[in-house]
C-alpha positions as CSV (number, residue, x, y, z in Angstrom):
1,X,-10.1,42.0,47.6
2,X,-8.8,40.8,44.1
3,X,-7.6,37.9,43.3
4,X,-5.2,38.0,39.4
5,X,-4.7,34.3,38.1
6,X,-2.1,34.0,35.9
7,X,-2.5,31.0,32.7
8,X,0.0,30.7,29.8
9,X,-1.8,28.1,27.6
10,X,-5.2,28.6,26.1
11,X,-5.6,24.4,27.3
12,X,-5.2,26.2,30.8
13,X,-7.2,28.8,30.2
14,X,-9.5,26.5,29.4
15,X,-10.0,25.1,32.9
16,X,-10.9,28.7,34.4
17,X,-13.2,30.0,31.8
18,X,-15.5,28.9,28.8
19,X,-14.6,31.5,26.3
20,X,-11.6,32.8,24.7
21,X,-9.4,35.4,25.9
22,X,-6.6,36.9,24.0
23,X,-3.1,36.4,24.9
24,X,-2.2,39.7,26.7
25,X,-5.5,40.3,28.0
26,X,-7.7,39.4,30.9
27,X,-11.1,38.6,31.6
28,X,-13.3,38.4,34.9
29,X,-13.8,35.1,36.6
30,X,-16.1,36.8,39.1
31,X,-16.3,39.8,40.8
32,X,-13.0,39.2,42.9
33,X,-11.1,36.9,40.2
34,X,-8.9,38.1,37.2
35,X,-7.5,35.9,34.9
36,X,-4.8,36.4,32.3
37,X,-3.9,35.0,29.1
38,X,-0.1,35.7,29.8
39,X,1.8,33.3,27.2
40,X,4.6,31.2,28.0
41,X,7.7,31.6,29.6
42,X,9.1,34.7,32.3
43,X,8.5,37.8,30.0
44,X,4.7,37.0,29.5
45,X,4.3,35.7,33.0
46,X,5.8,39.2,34.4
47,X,3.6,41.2,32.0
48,X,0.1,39.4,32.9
49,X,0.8,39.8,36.8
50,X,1.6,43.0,36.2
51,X,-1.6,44.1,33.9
52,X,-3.2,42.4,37.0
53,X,-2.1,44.5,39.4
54,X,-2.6,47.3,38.0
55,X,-6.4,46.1,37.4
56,X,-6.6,46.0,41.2
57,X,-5.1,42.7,42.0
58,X,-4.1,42.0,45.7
59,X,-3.0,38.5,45.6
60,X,-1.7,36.7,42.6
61,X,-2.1,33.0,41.9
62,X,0.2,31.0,39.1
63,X,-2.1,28.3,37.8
64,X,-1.5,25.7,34.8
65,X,0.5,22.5,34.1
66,X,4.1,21.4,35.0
67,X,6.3,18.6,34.2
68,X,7.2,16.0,37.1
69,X,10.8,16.2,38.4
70,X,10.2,13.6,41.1
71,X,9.5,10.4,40.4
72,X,6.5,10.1,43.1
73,X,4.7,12.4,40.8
74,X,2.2,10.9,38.1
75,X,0.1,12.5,35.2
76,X,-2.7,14.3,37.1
77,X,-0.9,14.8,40.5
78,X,-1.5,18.3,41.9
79,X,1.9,20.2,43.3
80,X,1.0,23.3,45.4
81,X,4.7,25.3,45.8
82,X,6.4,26.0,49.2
83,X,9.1,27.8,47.6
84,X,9.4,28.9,43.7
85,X,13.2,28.3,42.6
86,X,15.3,29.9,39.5
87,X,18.8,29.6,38.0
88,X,21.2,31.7,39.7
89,X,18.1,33.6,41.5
90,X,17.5,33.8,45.1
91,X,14.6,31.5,46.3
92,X,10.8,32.5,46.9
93,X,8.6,31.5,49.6
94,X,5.0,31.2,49.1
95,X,2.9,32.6,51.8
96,X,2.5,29.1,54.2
97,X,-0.9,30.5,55.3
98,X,-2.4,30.5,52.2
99,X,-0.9,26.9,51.7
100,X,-2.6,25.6,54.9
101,X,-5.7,27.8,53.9
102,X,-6.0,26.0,50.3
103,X,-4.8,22.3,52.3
104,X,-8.0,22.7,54.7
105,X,-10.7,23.5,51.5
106,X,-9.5,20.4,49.1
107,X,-7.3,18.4,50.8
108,X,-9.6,15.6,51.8
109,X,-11.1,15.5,47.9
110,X,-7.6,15.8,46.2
111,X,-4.3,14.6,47.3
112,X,-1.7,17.9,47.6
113,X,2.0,17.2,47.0
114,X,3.7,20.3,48.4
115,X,7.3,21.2,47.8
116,X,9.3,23.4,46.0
117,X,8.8,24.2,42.3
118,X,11.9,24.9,39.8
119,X,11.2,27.6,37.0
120,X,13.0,26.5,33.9
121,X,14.1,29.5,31.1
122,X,13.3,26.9,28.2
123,X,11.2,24.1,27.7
124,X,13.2,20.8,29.4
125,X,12.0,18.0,27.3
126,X,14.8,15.3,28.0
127,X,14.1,13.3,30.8
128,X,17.5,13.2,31.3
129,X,17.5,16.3,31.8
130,X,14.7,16.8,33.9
131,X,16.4,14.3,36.5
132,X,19.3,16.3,36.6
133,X,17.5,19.5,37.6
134,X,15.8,17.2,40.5
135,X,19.1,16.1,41.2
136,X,20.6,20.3,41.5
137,X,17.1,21.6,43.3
138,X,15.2,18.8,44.9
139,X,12.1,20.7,43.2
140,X,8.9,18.7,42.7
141,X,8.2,20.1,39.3
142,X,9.1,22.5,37.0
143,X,7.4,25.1,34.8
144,X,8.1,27.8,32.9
145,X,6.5,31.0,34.8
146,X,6.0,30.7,38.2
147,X,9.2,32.3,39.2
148,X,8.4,35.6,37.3
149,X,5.0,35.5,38.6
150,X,6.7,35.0,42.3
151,X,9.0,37.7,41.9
152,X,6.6,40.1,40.5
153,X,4.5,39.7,43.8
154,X,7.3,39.7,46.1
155,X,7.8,43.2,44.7
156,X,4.7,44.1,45.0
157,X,4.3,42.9,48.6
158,X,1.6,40.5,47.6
159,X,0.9,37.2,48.7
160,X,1.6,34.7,45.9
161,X,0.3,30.9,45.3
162,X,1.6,28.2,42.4
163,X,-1.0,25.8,41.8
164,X,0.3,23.3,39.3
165,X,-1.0,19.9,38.3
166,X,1.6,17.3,36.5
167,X,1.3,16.8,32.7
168,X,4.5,15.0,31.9
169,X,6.1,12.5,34.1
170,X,10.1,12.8,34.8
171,X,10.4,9.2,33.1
172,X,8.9,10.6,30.0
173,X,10.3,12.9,27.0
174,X,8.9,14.8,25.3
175,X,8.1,13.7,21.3
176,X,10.6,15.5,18.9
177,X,7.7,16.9,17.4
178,X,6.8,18.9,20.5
179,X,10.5,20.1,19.9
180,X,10.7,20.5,16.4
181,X,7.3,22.6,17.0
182,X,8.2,25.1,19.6
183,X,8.5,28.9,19.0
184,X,10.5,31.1,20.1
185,X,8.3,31.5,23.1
186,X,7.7,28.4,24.2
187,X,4.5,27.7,22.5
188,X,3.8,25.1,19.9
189,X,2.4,26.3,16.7
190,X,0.0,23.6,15.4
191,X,1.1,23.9,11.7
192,X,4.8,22.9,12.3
193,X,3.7,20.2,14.8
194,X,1.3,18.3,12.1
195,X,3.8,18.7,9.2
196,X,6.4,16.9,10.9
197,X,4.2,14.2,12.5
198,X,3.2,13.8,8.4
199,X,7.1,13.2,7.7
200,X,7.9,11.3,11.1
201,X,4.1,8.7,11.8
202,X,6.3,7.2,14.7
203,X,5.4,10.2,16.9
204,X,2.0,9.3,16.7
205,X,2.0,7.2,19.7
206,X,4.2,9.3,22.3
207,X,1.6,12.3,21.3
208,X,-1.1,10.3,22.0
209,X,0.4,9.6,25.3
210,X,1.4,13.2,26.7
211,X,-2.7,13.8,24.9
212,X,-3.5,11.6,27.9
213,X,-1.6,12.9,30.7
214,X,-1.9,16.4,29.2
215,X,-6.0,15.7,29.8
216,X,-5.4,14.0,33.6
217,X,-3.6,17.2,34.3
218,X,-6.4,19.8,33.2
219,X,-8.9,17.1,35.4
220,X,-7.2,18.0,38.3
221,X,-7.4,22.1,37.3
222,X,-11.2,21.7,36.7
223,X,-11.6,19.6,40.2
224,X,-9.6,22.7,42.0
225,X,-11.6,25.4,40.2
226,X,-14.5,24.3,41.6
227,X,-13.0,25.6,44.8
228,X,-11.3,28.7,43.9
229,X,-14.2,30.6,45.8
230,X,-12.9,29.7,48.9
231,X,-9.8,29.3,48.1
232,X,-9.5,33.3,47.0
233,X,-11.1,34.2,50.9
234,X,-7.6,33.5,52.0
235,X,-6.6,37.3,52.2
236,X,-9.8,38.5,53.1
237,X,-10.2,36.2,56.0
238,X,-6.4,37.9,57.2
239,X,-8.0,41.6,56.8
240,X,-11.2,41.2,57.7
């Protein structure tokens, strides 16, 4: 049994794996793990889960950072998804078992908020916004590719799990730089992001602080990865 993990940010990435993989591509965890570089946003998402599965994957994971639509939720926190929501889309569930499979390995190390999680088209940096969408879903948190990853499963008829851990609370918005640095898929490109912080110093500090809670949230990855033996036994445990 295979398990495909699904990462959109090389920071991500990071958390699985020590060297570099390509976005696009995929590279062995072990034996029985896949990960993919997919990118940000749906359209990557939906392509690495599908190179996965067609690399053998039984059981797709979507793991990475989210920002915090309840307020309960601080830097670091760790949301595991019940149900994966979407604009105008019908909801998701998440296979329970696997939720109360993953709950009995690591939840007396690491505290597990779980609840639904809200996939947004477009990065929601206002924190205005982001109370509004708690307000509409009730969601936890929201990210950027868990519903494609979800959907692409369902399809599929395999089981799906969203690990996410909190980068940016729903008190905080994001620095205009972030903004003023974003491509057109989601992604910020470096070069654009330090020539406006050259124009605009004032950013300095807010980027410092998402720095911070971007760096809780990739703790919380590495502290779950150590698991993610046992936590990928879930569907051979239900076969065997």
């Amino acid at each position: 049994m295979i398990t495909g993990i699904i990462v959109a940010l090389p920071e991500e990435l990071g958390t699985l794996v020590s060297g570099k993989v390509e976005k696009g591509h995929y590279a062995p965890l072990t034996n029985d793990i896949l990960v993919a570089h997919g990118g940000a946003g749906a359209e990557n998402a939906r392509a690495a889960a599908e190179l996965l599965i067609d690399r053998g994957a039984n059981k797709l994971i979507s793991w990475g950072c989210a920002a915090a639509l309840s307020a309960e939720l601080m830097p670091g926190s760790l949301v595991i998804a019940d149900v994966v929501k979407a604009d105008d889309q019908p909801a998701i569930d998440c296979d329970r078992d696997w939720i109360d499979h993953v709950r009995s390995i690591i939840g007396s190390e690491l505290s597990i908020n779980i609840g639904s999680l809200t996939t947004s088209a477009t990065l929601v940096a206002d924190r205005n916004k982001k109370r509004t969408i708690y307000e509409k879903t009730g969601s936890l948190a929201l990210d950027m590719e868990s519903y494609a990853i979800a959907e692409t499963a369902t399809k599929a008829g395999l089981p799906f799990l969203a690990i996410r851990t909190i980068a940016d609370p729903v008190s905080m918005s994001l620095p205009q730089a972030v903004s003023h640095a974003l491509n057109a898929e989601g992604e910020v490109e470096l070069p654009k992001l330090i020539g406006y912080v050259l124009t605009h110093p004032s950013e300095i500090p807010s980027l410092i602080t998402l720095g911070r809670h971007f760096n809780a949230a990739k703790k919380t990855l590495r502290s779950i990865a150590k698991y993610l033996g046992k936590i990928t036994e879930f569907s051979q445990l239900q076969t065997d």
